[in-house]
TORNU-469580 format. One record per residue (C-alpha): residue number from 0; residue in three letters; x, y, z. Coordinates in Angstrom, 1 decimal. Each point is the difference from the previous one (the first is absolute). Layout:
N
{NUM, Ala, {X, Y, Z}},
...
END
This chain:
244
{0, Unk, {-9.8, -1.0, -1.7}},
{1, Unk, {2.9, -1.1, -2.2}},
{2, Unk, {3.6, -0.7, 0.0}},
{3, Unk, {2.2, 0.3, -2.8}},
{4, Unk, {3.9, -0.4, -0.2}},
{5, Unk, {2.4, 1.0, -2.9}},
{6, Unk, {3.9, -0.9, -0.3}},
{7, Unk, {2.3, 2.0, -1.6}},
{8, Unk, {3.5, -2.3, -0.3}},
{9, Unk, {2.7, -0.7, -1.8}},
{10, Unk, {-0.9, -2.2, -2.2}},
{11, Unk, {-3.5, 0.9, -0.3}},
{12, Unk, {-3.6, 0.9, 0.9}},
{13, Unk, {-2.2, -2.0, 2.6}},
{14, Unk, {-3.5, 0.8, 0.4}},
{15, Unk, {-2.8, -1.6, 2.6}},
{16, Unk, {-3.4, 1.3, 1.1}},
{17, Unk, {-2.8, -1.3, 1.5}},
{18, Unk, {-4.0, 0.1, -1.7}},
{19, Unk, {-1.9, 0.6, 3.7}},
{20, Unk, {-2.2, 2.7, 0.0}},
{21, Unk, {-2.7, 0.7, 2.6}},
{22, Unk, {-2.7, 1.9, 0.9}},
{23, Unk, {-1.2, -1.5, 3.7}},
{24, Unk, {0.8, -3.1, 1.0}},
{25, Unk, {-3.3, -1.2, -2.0}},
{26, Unk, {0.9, 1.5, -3.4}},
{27, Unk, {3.6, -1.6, -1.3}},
{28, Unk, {1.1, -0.4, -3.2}},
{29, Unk, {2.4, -0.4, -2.4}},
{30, Unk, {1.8, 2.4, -2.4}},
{31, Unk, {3.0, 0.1, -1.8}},
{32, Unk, {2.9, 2.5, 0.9}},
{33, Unk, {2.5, -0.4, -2.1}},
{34, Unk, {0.2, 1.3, -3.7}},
{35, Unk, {2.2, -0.8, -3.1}},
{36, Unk, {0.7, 1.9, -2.7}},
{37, Unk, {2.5, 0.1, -2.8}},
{38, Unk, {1.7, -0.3, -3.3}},
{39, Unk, {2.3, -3.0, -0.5}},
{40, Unk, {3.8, 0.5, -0.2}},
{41, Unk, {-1.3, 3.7, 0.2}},
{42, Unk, {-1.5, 0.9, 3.5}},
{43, Unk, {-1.3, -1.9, 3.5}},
{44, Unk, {-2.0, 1.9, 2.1}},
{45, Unk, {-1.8, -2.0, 3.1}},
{46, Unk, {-2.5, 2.3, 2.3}},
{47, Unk, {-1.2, -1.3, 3.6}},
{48, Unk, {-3.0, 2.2, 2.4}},
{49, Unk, {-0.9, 0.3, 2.7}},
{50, Unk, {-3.0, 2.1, 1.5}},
{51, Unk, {-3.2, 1.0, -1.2}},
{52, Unk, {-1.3, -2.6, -2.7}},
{53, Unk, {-1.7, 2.4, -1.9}},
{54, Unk, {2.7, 2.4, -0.2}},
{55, Unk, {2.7, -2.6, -0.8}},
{56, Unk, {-2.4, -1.6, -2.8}},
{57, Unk, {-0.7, 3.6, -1.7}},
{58, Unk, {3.6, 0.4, 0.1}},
{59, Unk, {0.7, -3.3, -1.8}},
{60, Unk, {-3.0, 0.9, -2.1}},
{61, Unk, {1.3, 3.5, -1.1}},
{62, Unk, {3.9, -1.2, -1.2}},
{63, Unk, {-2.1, -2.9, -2.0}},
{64, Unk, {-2.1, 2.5, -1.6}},
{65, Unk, {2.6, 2.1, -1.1}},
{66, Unk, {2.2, -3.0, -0.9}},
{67, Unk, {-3.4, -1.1, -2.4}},
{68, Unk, {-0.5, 3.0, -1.4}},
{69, Unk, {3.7, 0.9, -0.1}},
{70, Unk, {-0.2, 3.7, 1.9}},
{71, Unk, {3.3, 1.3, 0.4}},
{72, Unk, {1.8, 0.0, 2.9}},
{73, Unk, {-0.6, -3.9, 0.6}},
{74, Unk, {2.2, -2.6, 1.6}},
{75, Unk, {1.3, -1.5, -3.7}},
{76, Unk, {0.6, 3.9, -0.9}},
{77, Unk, {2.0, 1.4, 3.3}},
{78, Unk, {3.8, 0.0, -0.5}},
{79, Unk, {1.1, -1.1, 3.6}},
{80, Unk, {-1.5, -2.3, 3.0}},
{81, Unk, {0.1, 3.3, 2.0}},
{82, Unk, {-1.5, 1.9, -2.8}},
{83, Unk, {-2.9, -2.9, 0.5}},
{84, Unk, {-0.7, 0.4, 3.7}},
{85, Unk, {-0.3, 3.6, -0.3}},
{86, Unk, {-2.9, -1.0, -2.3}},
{87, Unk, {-1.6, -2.6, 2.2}},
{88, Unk, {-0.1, 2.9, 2.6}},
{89, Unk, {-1.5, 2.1, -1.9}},
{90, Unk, {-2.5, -2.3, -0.9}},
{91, Unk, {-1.3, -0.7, 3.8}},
{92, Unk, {0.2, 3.6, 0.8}},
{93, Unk, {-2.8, 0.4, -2.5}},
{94, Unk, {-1.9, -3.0, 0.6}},
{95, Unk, {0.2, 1.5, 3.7}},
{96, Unk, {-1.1, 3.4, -1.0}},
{97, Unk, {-2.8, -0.9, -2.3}},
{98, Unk, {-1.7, -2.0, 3.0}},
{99, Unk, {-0.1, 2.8, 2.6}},
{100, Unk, {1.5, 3.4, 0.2}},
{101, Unk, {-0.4, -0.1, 3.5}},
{102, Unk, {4.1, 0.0, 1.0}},
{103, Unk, {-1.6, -1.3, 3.4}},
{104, Unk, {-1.4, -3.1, -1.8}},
{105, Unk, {2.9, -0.7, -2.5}},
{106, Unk, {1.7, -3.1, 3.0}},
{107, Unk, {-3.4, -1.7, -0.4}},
{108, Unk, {0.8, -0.4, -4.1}},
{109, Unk, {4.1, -0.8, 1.0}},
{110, Unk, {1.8, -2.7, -1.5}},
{111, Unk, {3.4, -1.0, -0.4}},
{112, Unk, {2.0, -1.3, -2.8}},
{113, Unk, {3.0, -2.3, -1.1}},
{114, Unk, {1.6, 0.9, -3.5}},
{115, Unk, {3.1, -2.4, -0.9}},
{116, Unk, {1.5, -1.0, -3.6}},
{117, Unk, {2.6, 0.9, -2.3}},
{118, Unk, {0.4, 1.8, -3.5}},
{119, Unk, {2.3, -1.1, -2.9}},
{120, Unk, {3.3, 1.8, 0.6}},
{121, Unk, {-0.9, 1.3, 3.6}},
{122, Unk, {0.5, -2.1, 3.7}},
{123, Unk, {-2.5, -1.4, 1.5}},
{124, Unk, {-2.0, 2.4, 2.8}},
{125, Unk, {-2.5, -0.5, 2.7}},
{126, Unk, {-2.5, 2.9, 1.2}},
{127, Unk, {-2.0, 0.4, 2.8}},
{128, Unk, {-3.0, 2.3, -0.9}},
{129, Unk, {-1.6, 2.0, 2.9}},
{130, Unk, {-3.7, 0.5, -0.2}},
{131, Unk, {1.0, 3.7, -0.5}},
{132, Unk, {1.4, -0.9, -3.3}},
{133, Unk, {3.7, 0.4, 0.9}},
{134, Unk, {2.4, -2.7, 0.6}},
{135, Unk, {3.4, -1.7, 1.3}},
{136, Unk, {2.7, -2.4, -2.1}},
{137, Unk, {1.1, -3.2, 1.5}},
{138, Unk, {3.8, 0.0, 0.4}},
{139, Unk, {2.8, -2.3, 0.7}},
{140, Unk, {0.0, 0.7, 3.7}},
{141, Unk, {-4.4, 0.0, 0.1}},
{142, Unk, {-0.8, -2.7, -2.7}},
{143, Unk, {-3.3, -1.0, 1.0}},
{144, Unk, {-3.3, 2.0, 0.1}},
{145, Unk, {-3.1, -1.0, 2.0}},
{146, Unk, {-3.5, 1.5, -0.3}},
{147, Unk, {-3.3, -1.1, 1.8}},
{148, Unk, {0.3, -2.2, 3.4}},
{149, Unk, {3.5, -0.5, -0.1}},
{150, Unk, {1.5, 0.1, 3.5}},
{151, Unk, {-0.8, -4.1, 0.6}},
{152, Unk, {2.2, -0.3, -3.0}},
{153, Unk, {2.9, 2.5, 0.2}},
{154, Unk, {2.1, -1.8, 2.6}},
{155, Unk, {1.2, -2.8, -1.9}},
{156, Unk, {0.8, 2.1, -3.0}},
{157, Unk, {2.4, 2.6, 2.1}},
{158, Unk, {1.5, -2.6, 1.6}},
{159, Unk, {0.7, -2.2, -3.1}},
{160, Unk, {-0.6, 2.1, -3.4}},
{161, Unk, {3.2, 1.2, -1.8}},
{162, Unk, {0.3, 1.5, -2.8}},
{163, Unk, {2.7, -2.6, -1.3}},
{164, Unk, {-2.4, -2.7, 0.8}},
{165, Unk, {-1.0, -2.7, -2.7}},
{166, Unk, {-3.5, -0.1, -1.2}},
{167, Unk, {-0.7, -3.2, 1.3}},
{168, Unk, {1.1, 0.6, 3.2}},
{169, Unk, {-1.8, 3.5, 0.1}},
{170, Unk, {-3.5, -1.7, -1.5}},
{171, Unk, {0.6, -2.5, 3.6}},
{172, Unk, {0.4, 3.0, 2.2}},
{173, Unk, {-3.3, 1.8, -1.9}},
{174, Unk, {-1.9, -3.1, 0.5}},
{175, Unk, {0.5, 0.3, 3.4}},
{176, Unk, {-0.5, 3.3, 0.7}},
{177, Unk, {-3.0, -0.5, -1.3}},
{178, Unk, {-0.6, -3.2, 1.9}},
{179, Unk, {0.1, 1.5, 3.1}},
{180, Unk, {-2.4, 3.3, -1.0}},
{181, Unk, {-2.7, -3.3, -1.0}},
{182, Unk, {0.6, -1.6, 3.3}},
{183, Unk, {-0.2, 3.7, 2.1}},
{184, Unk, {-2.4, 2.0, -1.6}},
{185, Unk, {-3.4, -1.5, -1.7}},
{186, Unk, {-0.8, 3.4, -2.5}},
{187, Unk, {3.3, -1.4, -2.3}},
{188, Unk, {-1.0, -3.3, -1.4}},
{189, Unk, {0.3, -3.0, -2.7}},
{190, Unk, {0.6, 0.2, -3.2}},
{191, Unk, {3.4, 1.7, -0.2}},
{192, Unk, {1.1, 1.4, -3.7}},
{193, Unk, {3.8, -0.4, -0.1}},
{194, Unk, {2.3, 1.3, -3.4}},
{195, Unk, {3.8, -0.5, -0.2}},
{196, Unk, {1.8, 2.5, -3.0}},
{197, Unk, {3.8, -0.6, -0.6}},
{198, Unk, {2.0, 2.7, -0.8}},
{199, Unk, {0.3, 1.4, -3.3}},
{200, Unk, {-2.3, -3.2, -1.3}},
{201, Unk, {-2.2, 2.5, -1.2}},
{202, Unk, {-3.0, -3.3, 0.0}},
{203, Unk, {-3.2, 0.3, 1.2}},
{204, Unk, {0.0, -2.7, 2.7}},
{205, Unk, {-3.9, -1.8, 0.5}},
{206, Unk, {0.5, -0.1, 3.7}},
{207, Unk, {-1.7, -2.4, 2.5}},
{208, Unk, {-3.3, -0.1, 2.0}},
{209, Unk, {1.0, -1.9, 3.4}},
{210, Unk, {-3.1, -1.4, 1.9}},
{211, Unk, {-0.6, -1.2, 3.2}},
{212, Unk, {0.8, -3.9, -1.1}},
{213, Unk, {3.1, 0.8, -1.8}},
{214, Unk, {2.5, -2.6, 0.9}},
{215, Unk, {3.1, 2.2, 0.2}},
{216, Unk, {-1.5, 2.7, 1.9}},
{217, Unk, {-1.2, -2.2, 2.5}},
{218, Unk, {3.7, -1.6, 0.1}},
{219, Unk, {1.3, 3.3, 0.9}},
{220, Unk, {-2.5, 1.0, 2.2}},
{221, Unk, {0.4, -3.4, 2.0}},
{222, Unk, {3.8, 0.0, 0.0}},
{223, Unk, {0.6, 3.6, 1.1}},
{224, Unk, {-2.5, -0.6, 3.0}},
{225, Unk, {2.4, -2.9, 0.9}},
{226, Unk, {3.0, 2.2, -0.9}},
{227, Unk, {-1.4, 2.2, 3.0}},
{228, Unk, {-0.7, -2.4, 2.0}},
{229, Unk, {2.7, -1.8, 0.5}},
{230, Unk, {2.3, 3.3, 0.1}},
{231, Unk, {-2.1, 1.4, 2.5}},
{232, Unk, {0.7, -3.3, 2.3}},
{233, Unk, {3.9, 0.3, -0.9}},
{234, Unk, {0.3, 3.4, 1.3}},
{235, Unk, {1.6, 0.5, 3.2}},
{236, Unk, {-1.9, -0.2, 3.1}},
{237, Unk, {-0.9, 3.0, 1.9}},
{238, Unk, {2.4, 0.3, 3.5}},
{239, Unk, {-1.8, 0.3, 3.2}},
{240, Unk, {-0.3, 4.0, 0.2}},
{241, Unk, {-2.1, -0.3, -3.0}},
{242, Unk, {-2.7, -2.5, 1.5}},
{243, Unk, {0.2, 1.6, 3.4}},
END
């Protein structure tokens, strides 16, 4: 399984995914799921999946390809971000359709996909791509998309995320989201890939790998048990008609 998490905010883009995948609880292994591409002080484009290995992978490999061999329409030659997830769907519909044209087979090839990044002159945008190929915009009100095993993760970020939050504060409240997915579910695991994009930087940031020993993730996830904790002992007792 996977998770994956994606930020559209104010002042910029805030990307997090896990490299877990698994066959059986004897086969596990890891695989990066999140993708950079761009052209600096031009374009930044990041892509996260979820689903199917081999269908995410052909995907990845297919907008390479015709990156390398420069086929036209490619994500350097599209003219918007929307213009750019239209094409990533269209891409997994026929990586889809060239494995099976069995419509009844097609959810065993599923997979799902996160498209975020910005274009010189345009805002920054956030997609949600369905394994049919079509897809959803993050807004001000919804500005945070999740894809694979996400519902260990999704409290902390509707109770907390804003979109007028600072990055910081947002990478804290994706770290633990994520923290708590590790600690509930064992098919999302160690490394996590994590890339931060600030608005209209137009850079192509490196990103981190966070392991398993990395001091600051193990800070956070230490402290926020503590946080909940000692806030679970300060809340107020339950009357009598409750322990009746």
């Amino acid at each position: 399984m996977t998770y994956c998490c994606a930020l559209r905010l104010k002042d910029g883009l805030v990307f997090v995914s896990d490299t877990r995948t698994n066959a059986g609880v004897d086969h596990i292994s890891v695989f990066r799921k999140l993708y950079t591409f761009g052209v600096q002080g031009e374009r930044f484009i990041t892509i996260q999946t979820s689903g199917n290995l081999a269908t995410t992978q052909a995907v990845i490999g297919h907008l390479n390809n015709h990156l390398e061999l420069k086929q036209e329409p490619n994500l350097y030659s599209v003219n918007t971000m929307f213009e750019m997830a239209e094409l990533i769907g269209q891409t997994l519909r026929k990586v889809i359709a060239d494995v099976t044209t069995d419509i009844n087979e097609h959810s065993n090839y599923y997979c799902s996909l996160l498209l975020g990044g910005q274009i010189q002159g345009a805002d920054m945008q956030l997609y949600n791509i369905y394994p049919q190929g079509n897809c959803i915009n993050a807004t001000e009100d919804t500005p945070y998309f999740q894809i694979g095993e996400s519902k260990y993760g999704k409290p902390i970020l509707d109770r907390a995320l804003g979109y007028e939050m600072p990055l910081d504060e947002a990478v804290r409240c994706c770290l633990i989201s994520f923290d708590s997915t590790l600690r509930s579910n064992v098919s999302v695991g160690m490394p996590l890939d994590m890339l931060i994009y600030k608005k209209d930087s137009l850079d192509i940031p490196h990103g981190k790998r966070i392991y398993q020993e990395d001091p600051y993730f193990r800070q956070l996830s230490k402290q926020w048990s503590d946080i909940l904790r000692r806030g679970l002992q300060s809340l107020p007792i339950p009357t009598d008609d409750y322990l009746e």
